[in-house]
C-alpha positions as protocol buffer text, in pm:
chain_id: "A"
residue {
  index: 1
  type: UNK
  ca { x: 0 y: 0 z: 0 }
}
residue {
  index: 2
  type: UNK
  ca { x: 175 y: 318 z: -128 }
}
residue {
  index: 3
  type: UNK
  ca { x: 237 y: 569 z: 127 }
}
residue {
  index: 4
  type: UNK
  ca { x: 135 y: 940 z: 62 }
}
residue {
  index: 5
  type: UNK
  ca { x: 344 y: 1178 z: 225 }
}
residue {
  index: 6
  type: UNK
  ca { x: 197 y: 1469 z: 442 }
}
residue {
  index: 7
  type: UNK
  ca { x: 71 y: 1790 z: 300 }
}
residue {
  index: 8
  type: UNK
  ca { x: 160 y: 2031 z: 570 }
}
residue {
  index: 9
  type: UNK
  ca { x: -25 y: 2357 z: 581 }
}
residue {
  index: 10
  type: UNK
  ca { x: 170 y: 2679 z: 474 }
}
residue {
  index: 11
  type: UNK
  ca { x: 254 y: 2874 z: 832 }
}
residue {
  index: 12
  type: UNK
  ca { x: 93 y: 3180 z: 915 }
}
residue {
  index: 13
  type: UNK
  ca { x: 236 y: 3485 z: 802 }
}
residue {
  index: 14
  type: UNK
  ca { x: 281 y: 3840 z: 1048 }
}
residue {
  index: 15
  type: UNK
  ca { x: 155 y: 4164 z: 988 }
}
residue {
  index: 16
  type: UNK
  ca { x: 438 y: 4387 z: 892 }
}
residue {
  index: 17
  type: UNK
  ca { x: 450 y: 4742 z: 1055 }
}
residue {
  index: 18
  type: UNK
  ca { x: 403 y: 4907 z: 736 }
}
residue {
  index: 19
  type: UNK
  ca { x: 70 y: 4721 z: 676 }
}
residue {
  index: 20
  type: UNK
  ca { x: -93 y: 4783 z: 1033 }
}
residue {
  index: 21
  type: UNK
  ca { x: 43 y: 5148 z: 978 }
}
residue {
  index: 22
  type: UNK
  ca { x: -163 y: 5140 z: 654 }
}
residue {
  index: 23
  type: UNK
  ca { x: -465 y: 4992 z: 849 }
}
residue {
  index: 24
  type: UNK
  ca { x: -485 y: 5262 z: 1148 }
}
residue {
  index: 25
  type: UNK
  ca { x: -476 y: 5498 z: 858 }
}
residue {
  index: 26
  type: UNK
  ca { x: -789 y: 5393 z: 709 }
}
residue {
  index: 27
  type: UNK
  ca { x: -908 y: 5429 z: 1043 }
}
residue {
  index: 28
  type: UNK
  ca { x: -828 y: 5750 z: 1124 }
}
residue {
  index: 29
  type: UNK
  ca { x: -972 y: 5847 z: 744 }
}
residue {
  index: 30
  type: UNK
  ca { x: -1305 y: 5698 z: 824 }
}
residue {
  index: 31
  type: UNK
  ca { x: -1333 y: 5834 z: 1144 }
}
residue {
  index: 32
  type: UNK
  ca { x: -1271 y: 6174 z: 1011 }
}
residue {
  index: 33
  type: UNK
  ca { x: -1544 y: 6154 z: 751 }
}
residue {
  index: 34
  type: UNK
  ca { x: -1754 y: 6025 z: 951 }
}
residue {
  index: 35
  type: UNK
  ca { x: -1716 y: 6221 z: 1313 }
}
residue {
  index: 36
  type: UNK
  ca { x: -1967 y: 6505 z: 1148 }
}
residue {
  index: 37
  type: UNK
  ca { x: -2251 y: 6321 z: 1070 }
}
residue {
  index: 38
  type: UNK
  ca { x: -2263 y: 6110 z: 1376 }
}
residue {
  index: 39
  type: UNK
  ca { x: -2226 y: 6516 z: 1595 }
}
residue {
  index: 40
  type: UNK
  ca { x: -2432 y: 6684 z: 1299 }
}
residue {
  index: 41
  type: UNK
  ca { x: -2789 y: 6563 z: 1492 }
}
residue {
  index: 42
  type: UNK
  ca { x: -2654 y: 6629 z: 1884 }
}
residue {
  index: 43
  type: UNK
  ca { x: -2540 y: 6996 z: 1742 }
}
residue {
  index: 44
  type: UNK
  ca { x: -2890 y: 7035 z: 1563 }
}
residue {
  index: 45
  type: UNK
  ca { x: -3053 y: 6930 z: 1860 }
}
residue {
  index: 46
  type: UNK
  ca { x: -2874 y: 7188 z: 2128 }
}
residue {
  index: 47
  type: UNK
  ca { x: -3005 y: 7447 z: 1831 }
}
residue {
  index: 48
  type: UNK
  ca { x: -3321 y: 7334 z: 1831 }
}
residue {
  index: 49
  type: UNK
  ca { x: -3348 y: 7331 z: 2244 }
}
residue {
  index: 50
  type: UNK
  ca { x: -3242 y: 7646 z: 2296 }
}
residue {
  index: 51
  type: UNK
  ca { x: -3516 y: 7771 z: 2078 }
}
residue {
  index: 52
  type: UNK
  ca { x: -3710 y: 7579 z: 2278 }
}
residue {
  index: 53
  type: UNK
  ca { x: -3582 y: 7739 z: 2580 }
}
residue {
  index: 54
  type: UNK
  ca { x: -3606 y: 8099 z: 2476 }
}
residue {
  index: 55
  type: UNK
  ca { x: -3931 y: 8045 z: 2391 }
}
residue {
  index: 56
  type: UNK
  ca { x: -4072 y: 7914 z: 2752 }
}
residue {
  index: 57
  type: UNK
  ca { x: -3818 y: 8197 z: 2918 }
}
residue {
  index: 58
  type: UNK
  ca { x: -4047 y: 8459 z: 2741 }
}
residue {
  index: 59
  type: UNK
  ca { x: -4375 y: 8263 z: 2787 }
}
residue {
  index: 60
  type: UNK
  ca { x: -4291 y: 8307 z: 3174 }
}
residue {
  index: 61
  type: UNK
  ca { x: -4158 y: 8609 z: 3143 }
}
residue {
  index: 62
  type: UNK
  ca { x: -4521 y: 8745 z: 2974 }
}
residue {
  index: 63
  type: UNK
  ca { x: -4680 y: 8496 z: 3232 }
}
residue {
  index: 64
  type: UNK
  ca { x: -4491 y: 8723 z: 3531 }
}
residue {
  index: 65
  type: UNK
  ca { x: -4606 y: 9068 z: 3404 }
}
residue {
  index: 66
  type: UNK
  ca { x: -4954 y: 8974 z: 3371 }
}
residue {
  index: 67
  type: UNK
  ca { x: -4919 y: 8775 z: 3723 }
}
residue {
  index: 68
  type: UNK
  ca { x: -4774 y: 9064 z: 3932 }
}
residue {
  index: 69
  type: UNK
  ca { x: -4877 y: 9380 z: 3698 }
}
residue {
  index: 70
  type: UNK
  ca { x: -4523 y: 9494 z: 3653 }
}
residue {
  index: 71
  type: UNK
  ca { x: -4288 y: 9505 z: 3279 }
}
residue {
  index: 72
  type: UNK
  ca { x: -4058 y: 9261 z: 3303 }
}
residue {
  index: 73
  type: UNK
  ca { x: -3755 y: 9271 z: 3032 }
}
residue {
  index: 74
  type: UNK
  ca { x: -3536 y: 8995 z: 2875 }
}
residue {
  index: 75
  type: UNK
  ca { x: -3179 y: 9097 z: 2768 }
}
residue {
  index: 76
  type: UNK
  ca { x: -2884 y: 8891 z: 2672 }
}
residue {
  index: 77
  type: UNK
  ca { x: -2482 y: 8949 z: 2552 }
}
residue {
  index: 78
  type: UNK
  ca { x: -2450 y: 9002 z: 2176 }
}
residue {
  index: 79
  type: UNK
  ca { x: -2214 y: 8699 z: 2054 }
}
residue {
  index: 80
  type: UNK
  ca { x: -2227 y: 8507 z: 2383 }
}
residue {
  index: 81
  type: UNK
  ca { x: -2503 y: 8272 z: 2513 }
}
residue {
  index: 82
  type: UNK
  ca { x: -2571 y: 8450 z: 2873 }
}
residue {
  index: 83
  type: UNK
  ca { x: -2940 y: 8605 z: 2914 }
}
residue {
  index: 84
  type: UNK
  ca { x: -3185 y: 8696 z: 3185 }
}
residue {
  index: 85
  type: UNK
  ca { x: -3553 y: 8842 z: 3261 }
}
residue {
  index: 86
  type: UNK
  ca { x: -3586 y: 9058 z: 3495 }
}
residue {
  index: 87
  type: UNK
  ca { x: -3819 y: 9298 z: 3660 }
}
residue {
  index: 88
  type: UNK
  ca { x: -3779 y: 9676 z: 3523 }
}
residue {
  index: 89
  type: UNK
  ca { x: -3774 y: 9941 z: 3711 }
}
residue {
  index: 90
  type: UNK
  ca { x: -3885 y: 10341 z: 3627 }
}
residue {
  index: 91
  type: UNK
  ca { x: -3834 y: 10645 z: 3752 }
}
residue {
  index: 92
  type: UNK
  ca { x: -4185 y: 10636 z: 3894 }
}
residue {
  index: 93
  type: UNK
  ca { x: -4076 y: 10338 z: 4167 }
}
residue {
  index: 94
  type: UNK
  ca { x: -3775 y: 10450 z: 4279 }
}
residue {
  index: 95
  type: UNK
  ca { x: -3960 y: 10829 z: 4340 }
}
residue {
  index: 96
  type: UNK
  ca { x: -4199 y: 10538 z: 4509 }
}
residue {
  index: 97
  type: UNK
  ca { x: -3987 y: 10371 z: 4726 }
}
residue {
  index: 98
  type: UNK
  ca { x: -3846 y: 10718 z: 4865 }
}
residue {
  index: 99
  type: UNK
  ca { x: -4148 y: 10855 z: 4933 }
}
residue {
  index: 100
  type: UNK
  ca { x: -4274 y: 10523 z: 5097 }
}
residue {
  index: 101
  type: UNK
  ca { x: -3905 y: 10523 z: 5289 }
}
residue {
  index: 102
  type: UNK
  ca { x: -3984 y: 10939 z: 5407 }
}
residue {
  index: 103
  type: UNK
  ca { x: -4326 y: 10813 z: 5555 }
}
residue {
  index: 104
  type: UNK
  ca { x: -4165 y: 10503 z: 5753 }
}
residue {
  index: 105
  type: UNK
  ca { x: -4307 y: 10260 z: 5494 }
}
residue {
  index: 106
  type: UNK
  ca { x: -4087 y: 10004 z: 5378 }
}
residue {
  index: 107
  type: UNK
  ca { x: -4049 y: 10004 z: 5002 }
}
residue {
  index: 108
  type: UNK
  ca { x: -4215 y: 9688 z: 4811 }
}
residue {
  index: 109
  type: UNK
  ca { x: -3980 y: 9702 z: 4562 }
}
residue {
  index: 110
  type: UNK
  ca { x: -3681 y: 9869 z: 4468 }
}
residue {
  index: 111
  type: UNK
  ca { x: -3356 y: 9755 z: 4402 }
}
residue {
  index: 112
  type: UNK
  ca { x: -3077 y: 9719 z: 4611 }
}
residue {
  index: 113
  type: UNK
  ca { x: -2766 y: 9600 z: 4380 }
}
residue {
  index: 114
  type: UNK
  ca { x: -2750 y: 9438 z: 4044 }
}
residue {
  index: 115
  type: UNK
  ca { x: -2942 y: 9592 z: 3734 }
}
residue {
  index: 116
  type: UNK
  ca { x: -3298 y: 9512 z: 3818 }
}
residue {
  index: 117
  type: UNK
  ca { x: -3229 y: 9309 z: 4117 }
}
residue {
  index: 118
  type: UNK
  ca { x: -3466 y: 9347 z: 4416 }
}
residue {
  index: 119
  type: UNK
  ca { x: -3274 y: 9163 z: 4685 }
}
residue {
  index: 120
  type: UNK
  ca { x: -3019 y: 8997 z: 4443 }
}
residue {
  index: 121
  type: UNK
  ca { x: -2802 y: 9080 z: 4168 }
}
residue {
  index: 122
  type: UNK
  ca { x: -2963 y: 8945 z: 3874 }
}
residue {
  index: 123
  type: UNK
  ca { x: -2865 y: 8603 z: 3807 }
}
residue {
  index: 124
  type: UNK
  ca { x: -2774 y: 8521 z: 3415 }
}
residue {
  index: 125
  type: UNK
  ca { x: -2813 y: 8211 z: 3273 }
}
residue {
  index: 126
  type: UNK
  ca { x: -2706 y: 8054 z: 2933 }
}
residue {
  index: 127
  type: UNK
  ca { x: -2795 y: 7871 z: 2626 }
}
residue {
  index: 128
  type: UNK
  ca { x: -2706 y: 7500 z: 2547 }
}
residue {
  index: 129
  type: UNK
  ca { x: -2293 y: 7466 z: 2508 }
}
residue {
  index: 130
  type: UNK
  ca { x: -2151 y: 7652 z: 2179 }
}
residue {
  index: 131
  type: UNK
  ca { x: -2492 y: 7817 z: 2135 }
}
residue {
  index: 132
  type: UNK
  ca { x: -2460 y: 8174 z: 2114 }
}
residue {
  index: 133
  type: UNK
  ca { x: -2681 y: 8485 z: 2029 }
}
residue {
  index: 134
  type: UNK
  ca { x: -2608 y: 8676 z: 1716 }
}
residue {
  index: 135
  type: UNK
  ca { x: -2846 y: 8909 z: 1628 }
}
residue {
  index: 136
  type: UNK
  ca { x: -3130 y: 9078 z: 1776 }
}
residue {
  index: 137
  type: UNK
  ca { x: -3411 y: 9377 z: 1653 }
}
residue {
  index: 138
  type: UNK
  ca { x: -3716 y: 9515 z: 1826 }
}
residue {
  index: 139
  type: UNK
  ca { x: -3929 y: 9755 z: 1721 }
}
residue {
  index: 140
  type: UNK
  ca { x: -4000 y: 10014 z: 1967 }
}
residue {
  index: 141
  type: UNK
  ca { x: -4336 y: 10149 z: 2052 }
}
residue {
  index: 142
  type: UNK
  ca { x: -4414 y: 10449 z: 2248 }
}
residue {
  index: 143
  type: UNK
  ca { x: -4465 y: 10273 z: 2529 }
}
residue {
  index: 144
  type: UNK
  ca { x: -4064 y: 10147 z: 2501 }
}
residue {
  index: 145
  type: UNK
  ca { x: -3928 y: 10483 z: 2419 }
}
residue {
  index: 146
  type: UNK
  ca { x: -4113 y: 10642 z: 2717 }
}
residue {
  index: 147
  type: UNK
  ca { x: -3972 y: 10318 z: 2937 }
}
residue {
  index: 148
  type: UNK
  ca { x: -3624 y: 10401 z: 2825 }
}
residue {
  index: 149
  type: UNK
  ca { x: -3571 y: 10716 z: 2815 }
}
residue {
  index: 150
  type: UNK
  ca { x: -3769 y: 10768 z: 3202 }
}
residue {
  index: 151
  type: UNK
  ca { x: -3552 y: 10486 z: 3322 }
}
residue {
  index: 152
  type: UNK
  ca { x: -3266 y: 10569 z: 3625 }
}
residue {
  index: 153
  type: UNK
  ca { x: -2935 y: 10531 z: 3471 }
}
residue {
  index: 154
  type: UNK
  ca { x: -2866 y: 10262 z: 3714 }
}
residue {
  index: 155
  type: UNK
  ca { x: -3094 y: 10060 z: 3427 }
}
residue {
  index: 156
  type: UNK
  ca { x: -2864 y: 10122 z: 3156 }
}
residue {
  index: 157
  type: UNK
  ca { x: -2527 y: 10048 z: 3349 }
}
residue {
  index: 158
  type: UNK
  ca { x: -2499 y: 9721 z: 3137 }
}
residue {
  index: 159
  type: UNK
  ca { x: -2333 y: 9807 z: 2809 }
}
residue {
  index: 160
  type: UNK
  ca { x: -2267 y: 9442 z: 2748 }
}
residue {
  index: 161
  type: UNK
  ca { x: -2629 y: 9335 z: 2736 }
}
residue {
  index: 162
  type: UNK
  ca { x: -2887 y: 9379 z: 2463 }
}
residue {
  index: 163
  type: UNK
  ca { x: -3130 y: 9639 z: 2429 }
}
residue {
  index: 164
  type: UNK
  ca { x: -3438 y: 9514 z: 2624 }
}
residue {
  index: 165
  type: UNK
  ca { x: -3724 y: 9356 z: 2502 }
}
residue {
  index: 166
  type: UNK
  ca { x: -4040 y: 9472 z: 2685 }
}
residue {
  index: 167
  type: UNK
  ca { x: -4320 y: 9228 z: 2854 }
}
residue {
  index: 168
  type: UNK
  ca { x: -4613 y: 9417 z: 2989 }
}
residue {
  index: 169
  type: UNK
  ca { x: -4910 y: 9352 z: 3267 }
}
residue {
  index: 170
  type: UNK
  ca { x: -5220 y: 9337 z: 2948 }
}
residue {
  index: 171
  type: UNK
  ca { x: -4985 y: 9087 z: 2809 }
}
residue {
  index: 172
  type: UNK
  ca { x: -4897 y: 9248 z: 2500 }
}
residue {
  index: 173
  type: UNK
  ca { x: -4467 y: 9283 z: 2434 }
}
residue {
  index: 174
  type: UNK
  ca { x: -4191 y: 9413 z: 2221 }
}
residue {
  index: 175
  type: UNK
  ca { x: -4252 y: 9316 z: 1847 }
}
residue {
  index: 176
  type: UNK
  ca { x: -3892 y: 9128 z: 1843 }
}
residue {
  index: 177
  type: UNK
  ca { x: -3659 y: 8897 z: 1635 }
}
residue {
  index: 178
  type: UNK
  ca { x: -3364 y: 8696 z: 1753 }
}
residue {
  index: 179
  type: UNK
  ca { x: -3116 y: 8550 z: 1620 }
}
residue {
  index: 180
  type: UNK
  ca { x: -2900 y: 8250 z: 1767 }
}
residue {
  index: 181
  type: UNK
  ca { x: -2664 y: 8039 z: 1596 }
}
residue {
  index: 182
  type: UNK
  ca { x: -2430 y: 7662 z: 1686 }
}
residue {
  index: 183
  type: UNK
  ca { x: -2095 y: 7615 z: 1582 }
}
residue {
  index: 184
  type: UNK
  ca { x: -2147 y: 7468 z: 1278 }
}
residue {
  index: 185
  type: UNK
  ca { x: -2300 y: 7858 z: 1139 }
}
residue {
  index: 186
  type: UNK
  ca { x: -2655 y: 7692 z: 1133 }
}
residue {
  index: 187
  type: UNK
  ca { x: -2918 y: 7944 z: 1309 }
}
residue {
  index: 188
  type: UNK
  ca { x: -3286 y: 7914 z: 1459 }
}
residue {
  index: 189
  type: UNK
  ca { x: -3493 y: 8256 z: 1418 }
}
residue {
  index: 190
  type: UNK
  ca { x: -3711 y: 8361 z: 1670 }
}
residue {
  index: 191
  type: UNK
  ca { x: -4018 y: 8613 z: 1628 }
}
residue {
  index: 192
  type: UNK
  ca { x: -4178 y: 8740 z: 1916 }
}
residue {
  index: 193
  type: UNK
  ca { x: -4522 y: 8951 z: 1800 }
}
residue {
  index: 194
  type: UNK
  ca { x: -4644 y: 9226 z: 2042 }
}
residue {
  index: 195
  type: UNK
  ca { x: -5003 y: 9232 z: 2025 }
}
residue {
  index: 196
  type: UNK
  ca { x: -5043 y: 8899 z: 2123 }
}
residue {
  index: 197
  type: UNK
  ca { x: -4691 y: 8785 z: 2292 }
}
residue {
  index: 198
  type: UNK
  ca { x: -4663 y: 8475 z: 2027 }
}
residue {
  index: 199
  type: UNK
  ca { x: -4349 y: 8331 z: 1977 }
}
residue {
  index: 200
  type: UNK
  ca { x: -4263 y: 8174 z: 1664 }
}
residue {
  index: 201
  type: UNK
  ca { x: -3905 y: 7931 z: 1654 }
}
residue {
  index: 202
  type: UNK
  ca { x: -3781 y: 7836 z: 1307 }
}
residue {
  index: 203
  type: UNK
  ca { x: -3611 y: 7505 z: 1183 }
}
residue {
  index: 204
  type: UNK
  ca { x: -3220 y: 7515 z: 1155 }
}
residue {
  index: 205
  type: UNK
  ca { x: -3152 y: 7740 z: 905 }
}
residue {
  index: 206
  type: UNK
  ca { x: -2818 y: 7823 z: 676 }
}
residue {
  index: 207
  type: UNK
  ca { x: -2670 y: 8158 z: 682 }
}
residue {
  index: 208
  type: UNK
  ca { x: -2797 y: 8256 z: 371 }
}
residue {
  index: 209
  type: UNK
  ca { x: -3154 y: 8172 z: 489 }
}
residue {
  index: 210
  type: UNK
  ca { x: -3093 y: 8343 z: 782 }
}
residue {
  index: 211
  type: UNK
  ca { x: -3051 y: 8668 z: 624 }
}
């Protein structure tokens, strides 16, 4: 019986250096091109929330005026994501509070330190990370003009902030637009109408459709 001789298998072969170099370069490749469409949706989401948020921020701010029956403001840094709302203050409370203060009254409210801040300074708070304000108009009334320009200078202190946008006791507001844009130069537009306090939030828009 003729005897076959052994077929032994060929032994396994290393990866050179130059071939796993080659490999972690694909890698990196991939990962590159593919990095901004897996943080395109988490960056379009943080857009979309902090539409979201200034949205409810003026919904309680117009809920606040009408609550208490004083003008409450919102105001926030031009190219930087810090806001707040606060309570505004006119001539007519701090003559008020010094009358109230000459009778042995204690004032109800004026402020103490801050901008509008009763007891406080005012407290800012900011949008979602890398979200930041660009570009705000509001389209003053008479009731605005007469707000501003009767308004202690103490009020207008603030360079850094926006001009503010009004919300009154009968509900009604600034007419306002804002601005707000992510990293990635992709915006939401905000309208705010007057007469009725409505807030409209757009989707994420480009730059030219922001315009």
């Amino acid at each position: 019986m003729p005897i076959h001789p052994t077929t032994r298998s060929n032994p396994l072969r290393g990866v050179t250096l130059l071939e796993l170099m080659l490999v972690l370069g694909l890698l990196v490749i991939i990962s590159a091109l593919a990095l901004p469409s897996a943080t395109q949706p988490l960056e379009s989401y943080r857009l979309r929330k902090s539409g979201d948020l200034i949205r409810a921020e003026w919904a309680k701010a117009r809920a606040k005026a009408m609550e208490t029956g004083r003008t409450y403001v919102f105001r926030h840094e031009p190219e930087a994501g810090g806001y707040y709302i606060e309570l505004w203050y006119s001539d007519e409370d701090y003559l008020e509070s010094s009358t109230l203060t000459g009778m042995g009254v204690a004032p109800v409210a004026a402020p103490t330190t801050g901008l509008f801040s009763q007891s406080a300074p005012t407290t800012t708070k900011h949008l979602p990370e890398e979200i930041v304000f660009v570009a705000s108009e509001t389209t003053q009334d008479a009731r605005e003009q007469l707000a501003v320009q009767g308004t202690d200078a103490l009020q207008n202190q603030d360079t850094s902030m926006s001009s503010p946008i009004f919300f009154y006791p009968d509900g009604t507001s600034s007419t306002a637009n804002l601005l707000v844009k992510n990293a990635r130069g992709r915006y939401i537009k905000l309208a705010l109408r007057g007469l009725t306090g409505v807030v409209y939030v757009s989707d994420p828009l480009s730059s030219e459709q922001a315009e």
